[in-house]
C-alpha positions in Angstrom: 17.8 -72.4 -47.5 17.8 -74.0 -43.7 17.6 -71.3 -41.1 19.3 -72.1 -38.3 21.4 -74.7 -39.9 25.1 -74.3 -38.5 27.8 -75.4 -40.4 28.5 -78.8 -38.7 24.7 -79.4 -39.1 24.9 -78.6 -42.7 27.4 -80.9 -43.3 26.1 -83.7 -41.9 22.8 -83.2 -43.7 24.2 -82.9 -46.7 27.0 -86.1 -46.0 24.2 -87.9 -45.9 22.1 -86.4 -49.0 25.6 -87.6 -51.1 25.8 -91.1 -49.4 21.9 -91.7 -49.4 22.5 -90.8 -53.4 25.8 -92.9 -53.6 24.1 -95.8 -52.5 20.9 -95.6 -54.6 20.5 -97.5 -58.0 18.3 -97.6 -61.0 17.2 -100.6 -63.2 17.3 -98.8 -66.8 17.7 -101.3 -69.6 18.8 -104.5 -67.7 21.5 -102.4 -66.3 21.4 -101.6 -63.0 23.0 -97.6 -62.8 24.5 -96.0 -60.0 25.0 -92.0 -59.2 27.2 -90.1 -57.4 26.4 -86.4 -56.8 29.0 -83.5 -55.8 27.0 -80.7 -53.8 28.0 -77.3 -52.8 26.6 -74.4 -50.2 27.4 -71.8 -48.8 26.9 -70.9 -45.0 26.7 -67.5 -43.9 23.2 -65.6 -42.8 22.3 -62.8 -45.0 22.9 -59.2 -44.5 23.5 -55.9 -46.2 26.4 -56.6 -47.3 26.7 -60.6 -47.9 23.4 -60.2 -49.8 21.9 -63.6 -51.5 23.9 -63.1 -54.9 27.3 -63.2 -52.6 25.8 -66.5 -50.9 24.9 -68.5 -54.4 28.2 -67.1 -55.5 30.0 -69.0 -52.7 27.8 -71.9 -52.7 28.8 -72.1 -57.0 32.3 -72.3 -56.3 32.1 -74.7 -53.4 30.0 -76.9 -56.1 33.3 -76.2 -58.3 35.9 -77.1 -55.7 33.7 -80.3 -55.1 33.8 -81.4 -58.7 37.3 -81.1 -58.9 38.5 -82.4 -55.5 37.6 -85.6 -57.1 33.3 -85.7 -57.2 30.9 -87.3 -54.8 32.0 -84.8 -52.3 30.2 -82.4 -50.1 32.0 -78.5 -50.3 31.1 -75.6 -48.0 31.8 -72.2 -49.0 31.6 -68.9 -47.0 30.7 -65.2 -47.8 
């Protein structure tokens, strides 16, 4: 959760969570390994009705369209 993270905010945070990630490698075994990471949120602020089930439930699917919008992407959902 980020209170009073706007959307355009968000993104850019979390842009540069995926590259930051992207651009990171491990030395395992001789081999160096790199990672790519899909993320998804949701942005909406909590209220009676768009409770904090509704939120994670928008933020999973936004993971989902992520993954298959080809991985290594950033996704926002809303409520």
């Amino acid at each position: 959760m980020l209170p009073g993270c706007d959307e355009n905010n968000l993104r850019t945070l979390l842009e540069r969570l995926r590259a930051r990630v992207a651009n990171t490698s491990v030395a395992y075994n001789g081999q160096m390994i790199s990672f790519m990471v899909s993320i998804g949120a949701s942005v909406a602020i909590p209220t009676e009705e768009t409770g904090a089930e509704m939120l994670l439930r928008a933020a999973d699917l936004a993971l989902y369209r992520a993954k298959s919008g080809g991985r290594n992407r950033v996704d926002l959902g809303s409520v």
